[in-house]
ZASERO-366280 format. One record per residue (C-alpha): x, y, z; residue in three letters. Coordinates in nm, 4 decimals, always signed. Layout:
REM residues N
ATOM; X; Y; Z; ALA;
...
REM end
This chain:
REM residues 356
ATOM; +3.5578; -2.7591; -1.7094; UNK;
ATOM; +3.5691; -2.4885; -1.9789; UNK;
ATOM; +3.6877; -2.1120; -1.7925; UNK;
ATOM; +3.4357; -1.8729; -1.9683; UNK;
ATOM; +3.5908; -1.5562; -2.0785; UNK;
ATOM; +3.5308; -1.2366; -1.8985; UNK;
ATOM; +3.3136; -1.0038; -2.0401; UNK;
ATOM; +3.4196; -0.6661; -1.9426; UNK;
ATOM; +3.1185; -0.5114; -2.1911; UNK;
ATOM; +2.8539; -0.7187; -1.9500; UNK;
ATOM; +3.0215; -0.5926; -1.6413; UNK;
ATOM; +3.0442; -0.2220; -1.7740; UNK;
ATOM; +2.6845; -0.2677; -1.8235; UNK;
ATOM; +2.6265; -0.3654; -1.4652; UNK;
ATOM; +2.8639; -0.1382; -1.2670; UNK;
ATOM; +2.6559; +0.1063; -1.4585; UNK;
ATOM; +2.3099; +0.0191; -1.3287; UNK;
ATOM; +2.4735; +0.0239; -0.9981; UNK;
ATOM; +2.5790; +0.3565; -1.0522; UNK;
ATOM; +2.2246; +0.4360; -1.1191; UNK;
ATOM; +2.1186; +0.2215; -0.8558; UNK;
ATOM; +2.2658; +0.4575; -0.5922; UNK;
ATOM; +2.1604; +0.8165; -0.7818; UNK;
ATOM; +1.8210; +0.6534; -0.7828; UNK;
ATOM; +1.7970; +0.5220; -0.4582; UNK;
ATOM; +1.9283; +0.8821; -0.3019; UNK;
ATOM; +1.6451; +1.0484; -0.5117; UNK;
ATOM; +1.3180; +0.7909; -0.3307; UNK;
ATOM; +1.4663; +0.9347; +0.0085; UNK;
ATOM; +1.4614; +1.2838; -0.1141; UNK;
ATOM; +1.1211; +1.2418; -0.2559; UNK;
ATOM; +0.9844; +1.0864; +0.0545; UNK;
ATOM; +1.1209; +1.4058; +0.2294; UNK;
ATOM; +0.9816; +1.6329; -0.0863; UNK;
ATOM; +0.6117; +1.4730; -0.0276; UNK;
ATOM; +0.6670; +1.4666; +0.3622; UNK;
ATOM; +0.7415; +1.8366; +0.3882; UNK;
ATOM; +0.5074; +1.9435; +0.1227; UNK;
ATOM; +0.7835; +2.0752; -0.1037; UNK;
ATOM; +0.6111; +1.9344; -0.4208; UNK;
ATOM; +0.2868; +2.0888; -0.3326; UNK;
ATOM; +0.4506; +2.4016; -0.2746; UNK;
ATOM; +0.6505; +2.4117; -0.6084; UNK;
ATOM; +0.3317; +2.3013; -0.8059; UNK;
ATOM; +0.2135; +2.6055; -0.7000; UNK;
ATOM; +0.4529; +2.8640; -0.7812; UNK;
ATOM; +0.6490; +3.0513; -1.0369; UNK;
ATOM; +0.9976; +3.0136; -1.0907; UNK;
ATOM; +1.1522; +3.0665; -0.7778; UNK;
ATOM; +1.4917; +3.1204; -0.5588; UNK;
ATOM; +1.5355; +2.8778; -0.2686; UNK;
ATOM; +1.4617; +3.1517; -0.0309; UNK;
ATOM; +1.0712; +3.2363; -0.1973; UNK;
ATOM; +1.0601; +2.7966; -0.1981; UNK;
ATOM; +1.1351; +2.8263; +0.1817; UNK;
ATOM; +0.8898; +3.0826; +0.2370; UNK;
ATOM; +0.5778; +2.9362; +0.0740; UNK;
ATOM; +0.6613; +2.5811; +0.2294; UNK;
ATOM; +0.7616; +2.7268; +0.6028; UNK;
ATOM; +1.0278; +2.5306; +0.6029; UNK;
ATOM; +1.4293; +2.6016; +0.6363; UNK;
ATOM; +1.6097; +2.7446; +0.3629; UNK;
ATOM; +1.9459; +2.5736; +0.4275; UNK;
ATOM; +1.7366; +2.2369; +0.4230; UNK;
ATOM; +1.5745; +2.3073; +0.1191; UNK;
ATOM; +1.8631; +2.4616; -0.0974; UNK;
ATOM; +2.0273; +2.0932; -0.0341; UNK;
ATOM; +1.7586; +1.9304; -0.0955; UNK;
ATOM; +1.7240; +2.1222; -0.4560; UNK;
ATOM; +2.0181; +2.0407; -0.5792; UNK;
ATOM; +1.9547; +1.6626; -0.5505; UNK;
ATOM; +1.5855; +1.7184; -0.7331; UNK;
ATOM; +1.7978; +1.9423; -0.9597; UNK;
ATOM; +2.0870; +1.6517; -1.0582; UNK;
ATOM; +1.8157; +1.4106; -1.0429; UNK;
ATOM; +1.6030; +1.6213; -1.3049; UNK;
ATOM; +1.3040; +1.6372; -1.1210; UNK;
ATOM; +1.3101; +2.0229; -1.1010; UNK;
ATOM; +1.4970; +2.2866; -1.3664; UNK;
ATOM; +1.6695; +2.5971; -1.2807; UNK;
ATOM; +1.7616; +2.8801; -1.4228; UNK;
ATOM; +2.1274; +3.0071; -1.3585; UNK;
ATOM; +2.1231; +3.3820; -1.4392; UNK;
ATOM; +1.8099; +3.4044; -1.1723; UNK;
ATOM; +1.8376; +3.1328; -0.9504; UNK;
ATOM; +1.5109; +3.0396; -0.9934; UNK;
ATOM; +1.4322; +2.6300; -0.9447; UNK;
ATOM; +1.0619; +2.5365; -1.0778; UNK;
ATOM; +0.8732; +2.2137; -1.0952; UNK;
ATOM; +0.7454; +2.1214; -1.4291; UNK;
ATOM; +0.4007; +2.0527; -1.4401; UNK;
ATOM; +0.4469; +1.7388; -1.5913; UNK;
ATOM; +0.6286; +1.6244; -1.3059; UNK;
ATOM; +0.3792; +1.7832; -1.0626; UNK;
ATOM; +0.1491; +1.5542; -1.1875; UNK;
ATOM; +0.2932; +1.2121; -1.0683; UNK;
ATOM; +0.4531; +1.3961; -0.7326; UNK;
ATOM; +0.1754; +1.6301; -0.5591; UNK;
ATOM; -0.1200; +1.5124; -0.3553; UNK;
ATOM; -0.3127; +1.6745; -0.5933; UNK;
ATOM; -0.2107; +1.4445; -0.8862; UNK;
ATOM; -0.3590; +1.1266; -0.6327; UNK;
ATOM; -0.3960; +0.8455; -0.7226; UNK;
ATOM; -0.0865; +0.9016; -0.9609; UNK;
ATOM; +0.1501; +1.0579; -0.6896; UNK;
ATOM; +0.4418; +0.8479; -0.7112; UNK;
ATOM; +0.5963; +1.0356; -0.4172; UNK;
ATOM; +0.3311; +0.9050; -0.1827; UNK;
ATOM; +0.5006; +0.5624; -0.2254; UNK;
ATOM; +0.8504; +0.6831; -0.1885; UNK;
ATOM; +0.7565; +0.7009; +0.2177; UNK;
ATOM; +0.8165; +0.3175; +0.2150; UNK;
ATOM; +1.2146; +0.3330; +0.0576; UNK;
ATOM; +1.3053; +0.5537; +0.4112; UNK;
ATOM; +1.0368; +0.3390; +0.6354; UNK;
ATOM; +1.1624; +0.0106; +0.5594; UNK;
ATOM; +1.5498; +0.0972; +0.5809; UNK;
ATOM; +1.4763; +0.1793; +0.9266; UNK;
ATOM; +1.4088; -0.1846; +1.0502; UNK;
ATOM; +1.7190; -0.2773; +0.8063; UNK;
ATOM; +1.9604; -0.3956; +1.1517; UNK;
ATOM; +1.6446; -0.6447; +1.2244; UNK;
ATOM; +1.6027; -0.7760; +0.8891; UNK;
ATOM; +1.9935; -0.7906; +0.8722; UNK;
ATOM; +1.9252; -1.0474; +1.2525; UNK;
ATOM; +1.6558; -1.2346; +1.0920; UNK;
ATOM; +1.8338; -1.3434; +0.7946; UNK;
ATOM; +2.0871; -1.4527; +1.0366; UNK;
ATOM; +1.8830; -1.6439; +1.3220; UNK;
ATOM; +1.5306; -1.6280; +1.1824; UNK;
ATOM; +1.1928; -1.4700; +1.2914; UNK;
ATOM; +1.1460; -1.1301; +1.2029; UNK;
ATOM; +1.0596; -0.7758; +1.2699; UNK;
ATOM; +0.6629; -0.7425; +1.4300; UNK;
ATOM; +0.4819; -0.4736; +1.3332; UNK;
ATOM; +0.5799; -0.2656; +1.6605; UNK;
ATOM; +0.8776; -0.2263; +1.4955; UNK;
ATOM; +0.7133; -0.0140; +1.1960; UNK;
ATOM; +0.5962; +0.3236; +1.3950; UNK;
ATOM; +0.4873; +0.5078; +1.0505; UNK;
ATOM; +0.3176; +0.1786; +0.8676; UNK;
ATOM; -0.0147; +0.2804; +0.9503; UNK;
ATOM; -0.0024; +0.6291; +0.8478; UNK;
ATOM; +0.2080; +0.5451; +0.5430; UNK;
ATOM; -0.0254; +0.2256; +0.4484; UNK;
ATOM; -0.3600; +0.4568; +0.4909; UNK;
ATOM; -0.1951; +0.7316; +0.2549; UNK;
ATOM; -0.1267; +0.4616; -0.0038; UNK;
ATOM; -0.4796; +0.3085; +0.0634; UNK;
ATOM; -0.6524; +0.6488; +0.0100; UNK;
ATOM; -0.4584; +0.6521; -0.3297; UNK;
ATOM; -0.5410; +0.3214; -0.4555; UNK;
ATOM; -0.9119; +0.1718; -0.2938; UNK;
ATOM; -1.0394; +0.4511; -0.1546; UNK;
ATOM; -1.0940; +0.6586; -0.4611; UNK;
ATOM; -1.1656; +0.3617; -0.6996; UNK;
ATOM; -1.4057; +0.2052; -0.4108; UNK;
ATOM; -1.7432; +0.3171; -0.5029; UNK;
ATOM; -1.6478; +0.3949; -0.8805; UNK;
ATOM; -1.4532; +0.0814; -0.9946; UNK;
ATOM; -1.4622; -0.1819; -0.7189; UNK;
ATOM; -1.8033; -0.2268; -0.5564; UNK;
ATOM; -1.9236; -0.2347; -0.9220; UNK;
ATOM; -1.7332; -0.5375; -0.9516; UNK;
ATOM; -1.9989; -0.7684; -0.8606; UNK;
ATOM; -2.3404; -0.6958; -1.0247; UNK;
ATOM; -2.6190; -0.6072; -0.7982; UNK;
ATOM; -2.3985; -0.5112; -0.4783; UNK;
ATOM; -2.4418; -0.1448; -0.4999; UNK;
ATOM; -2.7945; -0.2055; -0.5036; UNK;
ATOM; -2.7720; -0.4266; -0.1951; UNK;
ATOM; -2.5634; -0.1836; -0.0106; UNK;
ATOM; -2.8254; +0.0438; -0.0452; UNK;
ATOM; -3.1308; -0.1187; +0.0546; UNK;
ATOM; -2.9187; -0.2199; +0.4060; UNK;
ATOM; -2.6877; -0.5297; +0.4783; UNK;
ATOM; -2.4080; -0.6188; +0.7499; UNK;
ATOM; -2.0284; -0.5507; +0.6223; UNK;
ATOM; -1.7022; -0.6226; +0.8155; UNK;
ATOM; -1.3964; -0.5164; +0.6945; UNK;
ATOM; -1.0941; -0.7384; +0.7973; UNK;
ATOM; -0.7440; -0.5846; +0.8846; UNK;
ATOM; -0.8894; -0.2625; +0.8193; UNK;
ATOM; -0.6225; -0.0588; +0.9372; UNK;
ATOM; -0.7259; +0.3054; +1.0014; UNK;
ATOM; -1.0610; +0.2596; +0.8146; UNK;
ATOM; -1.0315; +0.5450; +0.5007; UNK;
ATOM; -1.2602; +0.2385; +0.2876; UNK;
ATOM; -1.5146; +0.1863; +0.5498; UNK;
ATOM; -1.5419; +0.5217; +0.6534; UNK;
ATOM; -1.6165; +0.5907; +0.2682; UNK;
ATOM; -1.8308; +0.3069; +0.2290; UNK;
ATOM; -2.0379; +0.4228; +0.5479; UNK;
ATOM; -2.1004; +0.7233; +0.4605; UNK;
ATOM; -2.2291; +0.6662; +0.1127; UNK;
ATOM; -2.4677; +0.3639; +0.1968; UNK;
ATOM; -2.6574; +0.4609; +0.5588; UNK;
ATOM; -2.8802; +0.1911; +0.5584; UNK;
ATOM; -2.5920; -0.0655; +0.5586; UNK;
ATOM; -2.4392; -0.1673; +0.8847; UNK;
ATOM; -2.0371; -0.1582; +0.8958; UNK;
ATOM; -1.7842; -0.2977; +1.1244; UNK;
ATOM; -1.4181; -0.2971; +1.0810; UNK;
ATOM; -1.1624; -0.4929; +1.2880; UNK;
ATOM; -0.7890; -0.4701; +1.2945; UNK;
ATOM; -0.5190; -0.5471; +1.5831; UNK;
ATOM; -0.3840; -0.2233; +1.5388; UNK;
ATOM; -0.5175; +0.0272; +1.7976; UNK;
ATOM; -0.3112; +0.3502; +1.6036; UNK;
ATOM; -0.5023; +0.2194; +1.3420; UNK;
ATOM; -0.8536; +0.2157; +1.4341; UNK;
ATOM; -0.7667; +0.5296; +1.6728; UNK;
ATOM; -0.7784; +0.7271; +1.3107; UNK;
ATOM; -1.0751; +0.5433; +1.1603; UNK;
ATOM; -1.2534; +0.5976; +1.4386; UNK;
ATOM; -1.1527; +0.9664; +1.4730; UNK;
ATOM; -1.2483; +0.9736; +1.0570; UNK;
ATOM; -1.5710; +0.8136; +1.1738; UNK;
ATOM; -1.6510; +1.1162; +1.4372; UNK;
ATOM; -1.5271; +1.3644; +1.1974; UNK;
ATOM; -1.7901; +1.2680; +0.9401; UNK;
ATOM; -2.0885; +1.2527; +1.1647; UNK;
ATOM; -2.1223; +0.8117; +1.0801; UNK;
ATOM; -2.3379; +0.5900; +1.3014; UNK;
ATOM; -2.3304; +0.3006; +1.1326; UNK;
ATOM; -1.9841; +0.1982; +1.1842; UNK;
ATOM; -1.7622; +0.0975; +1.4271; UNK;
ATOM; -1.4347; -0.0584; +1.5118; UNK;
ATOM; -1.3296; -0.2897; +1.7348; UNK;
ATOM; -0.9922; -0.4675; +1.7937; UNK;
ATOM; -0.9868; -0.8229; +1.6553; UNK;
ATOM; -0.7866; -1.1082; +1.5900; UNK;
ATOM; -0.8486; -1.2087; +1.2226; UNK;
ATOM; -0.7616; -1.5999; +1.2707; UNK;
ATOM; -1.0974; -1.5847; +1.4880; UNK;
ATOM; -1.3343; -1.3087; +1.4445; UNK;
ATOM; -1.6070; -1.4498; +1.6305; UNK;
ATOM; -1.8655; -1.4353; +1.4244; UNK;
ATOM; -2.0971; -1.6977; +1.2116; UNK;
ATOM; -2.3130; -1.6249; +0.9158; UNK;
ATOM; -2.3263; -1.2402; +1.0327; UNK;
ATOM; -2.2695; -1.0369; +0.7398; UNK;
ATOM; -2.3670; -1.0475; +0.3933; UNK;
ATOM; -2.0220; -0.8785; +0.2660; UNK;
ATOM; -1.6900; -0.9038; +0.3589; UNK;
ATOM; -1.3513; -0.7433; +0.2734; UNK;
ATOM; -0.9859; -0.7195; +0.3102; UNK;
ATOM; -0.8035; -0.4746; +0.1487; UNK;
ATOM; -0.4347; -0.6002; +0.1059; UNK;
ATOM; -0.4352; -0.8076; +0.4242; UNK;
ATOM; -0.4284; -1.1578; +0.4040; UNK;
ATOM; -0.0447; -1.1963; +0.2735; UNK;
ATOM; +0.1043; -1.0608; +0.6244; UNK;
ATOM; -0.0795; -1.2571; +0.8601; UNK;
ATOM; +0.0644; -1.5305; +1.0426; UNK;
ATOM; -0.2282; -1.7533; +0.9768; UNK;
ATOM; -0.3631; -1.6656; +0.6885; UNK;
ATOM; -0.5014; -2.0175; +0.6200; UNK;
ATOM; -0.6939; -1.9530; +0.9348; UNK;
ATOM; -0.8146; -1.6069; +0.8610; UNK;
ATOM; -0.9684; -1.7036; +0.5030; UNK;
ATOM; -1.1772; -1.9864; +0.7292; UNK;
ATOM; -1.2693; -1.7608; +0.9933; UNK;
ATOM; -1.3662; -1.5008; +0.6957; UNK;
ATOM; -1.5608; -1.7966; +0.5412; UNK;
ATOM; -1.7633; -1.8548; +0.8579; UNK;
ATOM; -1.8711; -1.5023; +0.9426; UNK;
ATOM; -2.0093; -1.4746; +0.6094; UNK;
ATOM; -2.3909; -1.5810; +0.5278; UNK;
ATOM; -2.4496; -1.8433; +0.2913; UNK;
ATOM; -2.5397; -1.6031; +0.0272; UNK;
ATOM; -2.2635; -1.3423; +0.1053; UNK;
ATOM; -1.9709; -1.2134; -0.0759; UNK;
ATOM; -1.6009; -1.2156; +0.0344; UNK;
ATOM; -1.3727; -0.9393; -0.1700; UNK;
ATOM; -1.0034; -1.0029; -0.1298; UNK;
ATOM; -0.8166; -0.7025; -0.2847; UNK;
ATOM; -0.4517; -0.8201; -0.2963; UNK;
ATOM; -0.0923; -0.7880; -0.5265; UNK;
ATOM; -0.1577; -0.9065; -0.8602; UNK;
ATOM; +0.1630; -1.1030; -0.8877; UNK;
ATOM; +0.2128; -1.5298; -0.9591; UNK;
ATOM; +0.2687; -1.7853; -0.6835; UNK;
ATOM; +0.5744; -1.8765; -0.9597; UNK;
ATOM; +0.8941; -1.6347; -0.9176; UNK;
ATOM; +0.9810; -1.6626; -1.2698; UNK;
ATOM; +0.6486; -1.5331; -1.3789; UNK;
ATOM; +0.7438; -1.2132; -1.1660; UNK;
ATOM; +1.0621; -1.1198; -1.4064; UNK;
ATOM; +0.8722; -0.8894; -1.5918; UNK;
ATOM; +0.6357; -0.7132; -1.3435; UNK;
ATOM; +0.6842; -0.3687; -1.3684; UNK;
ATOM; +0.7556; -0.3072; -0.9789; UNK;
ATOM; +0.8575; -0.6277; -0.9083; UNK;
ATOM; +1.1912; -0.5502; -0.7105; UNK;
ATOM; +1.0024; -0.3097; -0.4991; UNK;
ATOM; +0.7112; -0.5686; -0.3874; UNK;
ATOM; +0.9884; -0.8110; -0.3376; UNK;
ATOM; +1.1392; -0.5533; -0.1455; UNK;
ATOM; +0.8366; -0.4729; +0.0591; UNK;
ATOM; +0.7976; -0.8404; +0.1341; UNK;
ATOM; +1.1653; -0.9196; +0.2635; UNK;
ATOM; +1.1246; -0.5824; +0.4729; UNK;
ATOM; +0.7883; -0.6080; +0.5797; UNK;
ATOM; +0.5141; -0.8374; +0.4845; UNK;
ATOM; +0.7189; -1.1669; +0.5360; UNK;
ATOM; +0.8705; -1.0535; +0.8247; UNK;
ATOM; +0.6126; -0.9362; +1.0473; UNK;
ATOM; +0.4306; -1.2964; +1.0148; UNK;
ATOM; +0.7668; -1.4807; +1.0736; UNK;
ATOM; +0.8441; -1.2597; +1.3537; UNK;
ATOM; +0.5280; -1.4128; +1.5506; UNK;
ATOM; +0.6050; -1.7738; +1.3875; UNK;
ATOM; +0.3705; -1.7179; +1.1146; UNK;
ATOM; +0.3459; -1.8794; +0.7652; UNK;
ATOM; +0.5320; -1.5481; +0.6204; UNK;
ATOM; +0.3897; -1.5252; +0.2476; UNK;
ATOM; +0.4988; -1.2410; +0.1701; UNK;
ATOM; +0.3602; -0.9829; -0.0475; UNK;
ATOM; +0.4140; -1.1840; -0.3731; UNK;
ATOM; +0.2002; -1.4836; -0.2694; UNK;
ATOM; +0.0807; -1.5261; -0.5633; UNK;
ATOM; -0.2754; -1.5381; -0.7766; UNK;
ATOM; -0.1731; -1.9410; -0.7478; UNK;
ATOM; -0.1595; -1.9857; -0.4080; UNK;
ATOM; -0.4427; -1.7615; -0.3156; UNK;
ATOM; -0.7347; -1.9589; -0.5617; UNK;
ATOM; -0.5848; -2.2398; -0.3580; UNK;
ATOM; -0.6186; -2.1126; -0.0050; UNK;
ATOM; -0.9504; -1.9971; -0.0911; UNK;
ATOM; -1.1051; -2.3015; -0.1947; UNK;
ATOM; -0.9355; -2.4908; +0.1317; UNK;
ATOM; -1.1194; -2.2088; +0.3400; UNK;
ATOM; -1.4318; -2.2844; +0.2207; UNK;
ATOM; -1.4808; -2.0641; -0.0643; UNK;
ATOM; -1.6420; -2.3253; -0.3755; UNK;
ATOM; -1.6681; -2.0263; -0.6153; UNK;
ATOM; -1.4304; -1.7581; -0.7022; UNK;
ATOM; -1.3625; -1.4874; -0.9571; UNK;
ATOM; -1.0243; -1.2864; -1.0100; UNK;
ATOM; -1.0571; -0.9427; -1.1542; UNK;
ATOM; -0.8722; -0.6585; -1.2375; UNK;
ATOM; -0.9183; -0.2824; -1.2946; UNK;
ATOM; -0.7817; -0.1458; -1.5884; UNK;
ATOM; -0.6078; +0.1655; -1.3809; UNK;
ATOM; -0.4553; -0.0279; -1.1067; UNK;
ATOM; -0.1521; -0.2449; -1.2085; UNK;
ATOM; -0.0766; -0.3350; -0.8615; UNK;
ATOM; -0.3689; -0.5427; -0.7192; UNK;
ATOM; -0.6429; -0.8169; -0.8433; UNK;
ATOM; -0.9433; -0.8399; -0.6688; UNK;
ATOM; -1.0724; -1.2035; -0.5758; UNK;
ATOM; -1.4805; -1.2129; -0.5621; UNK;
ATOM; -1.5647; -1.5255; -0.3566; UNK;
ATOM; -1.8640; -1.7270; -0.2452; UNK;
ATOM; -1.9686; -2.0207; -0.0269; UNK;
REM end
């Protein structure tokens, strides 16, 4: 066997990524806390200011947030001036980390770096002895996962993705049945309901945090036609009931998703349509080497997606099932015609239109 030289120029190369690695790493956890404590919104808001004038207009502590400049400081995500001590946000930063800047608030996402490091000792168990972490286990998912919803569906759902499929705006309109599967703390439904009263909405979930805040959205806005109820997605009870169905990134966790898709299939009249919004990604890891946040889906997979539906002995997809794998499961569920499409602003996701 030939002994392959060294390469201490490839190795240089990697030790610095690594380096980076860790600097970047640090800074998600400190943007989390930045978009958690509304120190971003705070900064987009003000002049160049001292730590002390920062503290103020947040209400936060000033020892806590001196720290936490100099890390957005190093990091260069804030400037400062030395002869006034004055830290400011530049607005071209403010507009990928404020919840103003939605739905291109980067920080929004930087929740799930700190979230999913907290389950780390039970993915650490799992790789050992197998099953996985359920989704007690994730006390923040819900809130996190509606945040990230109301950046990415909710504000493209009556613009970009019910115009998907001609003809269903106009149906929502004159009145039909829609159930919303895995629908989490209902920010879609809730939007959905409000905009088309003569339509009839239901959403289910197994989560009770969950469709505690759709249903307290729900009140808020004044909606009859919509309610939640807790439901187990591998049978939802229901045949030929509704005329629409969706699932907004929630097939990939379940433990049965094979079994969802057919109970989806079944509650759905003949001439109904099932949208599937899901991870635009290929069933074919080496396809994946050049998506542009492929680590961090893989990521949110090993930590979360995978897990919870191994944890309960499921199937455990994971988030990057695959555009592959899903025409397949679709067509086994029932499904004889489907259409993949994508929106132009959302890199992310793919959005599967299917019939009977």
């Amino acid at each position: 066997m030939t002994e392959q030289k060294f390469d201490d120029a490839k190795a240089e190369a990697f030790g610095d990524r690594l380096m980076d690695m860790l600097n970047l790493g640090s800074l998600a956890l400190m943007t989390s806390v930045g978009h958690r404590t509304g120190l971003f919104d705070s900064m987009a808001g003000l002049a160049p200011s001292t730590s002390e004038q920062i503290t103020e207009a947040a209400g936060l502590n000033e020892r806590y947030v001196r720290e936490w400049l100099g890390a957005m400081l190093t990091g260069g995500f804030v400037e400062y001036d030395a002869g006034s001590k004055t830290y400011s946000l530049p607005q071209e930063h403010a507009a990928l980390l404020t919840r103003g800047a939605a739905p291109d608030n980067i920080a929004a996402f930087a929740q799930y770096i700190p979230l999913l490091g907290g389950v780390e000792d039970g993915i650490v168990d799992a790789f050992k002895n197998g099953g996985g972490v359920p989704y007690s286990g994730f006390p923040r998912f819900q809130e996190v996962m509606a945040e990230d919803s109301g950046q990415t569906v909710v504000p493209a759902i009556l613009s970009h993705i019910l115009p998907l499929t001609d003809g269903l705006v106009q149906r929502l309109e004159s009145g039909i049945d829609v159930l919303d599967v895995g629908c989490g703390a209902g920010r879609a439904l809730n939007i959905m309901a409000g905009q088309f009263p003569n339509s009839r909405f239901k959403g289910s979930d197994i989560s009770e945090e969950g469709l505690e805040l759709g249903r307290a959205e729900a009140a808020k806005r004044g909606l009859t036609n919509l309610k939640f109820e807790t439901g187990d997605a591998t049978d939802l009870g229901f045949s030929e009931e509704f005329d629409f169905i969706t699932t907004f990134d929630a097939v990939h966790d379940q433990a049965a998703p094979d079994k969802v898709l057919e109970s989806i299939a079944k509650a759905l009249r003949k001439d109904g349509l099932y949208l599937m919004q899901d991870i635009k990604a290929s069933s074919e890891v080496q396809n994946n080497i050049d998506h542009p946040v492929g680590p961090f889906l893989y990521t949110i997979s090993v930590m979360h997606c995978m897990t919870v539906s191994l944890a309960v002995g499921g199937k455990g997809l994971g988030t990057m099932w695959g555009r592959e794998l899903a025409l397949k499961m679709l067509g086994e569920a029932g499904f004889a015609n489907v259409e993949v499409k994508q929106l132009e602003h959302d890199f992310q996701n793919e959005y599967f239109l299917s019939t009977k």
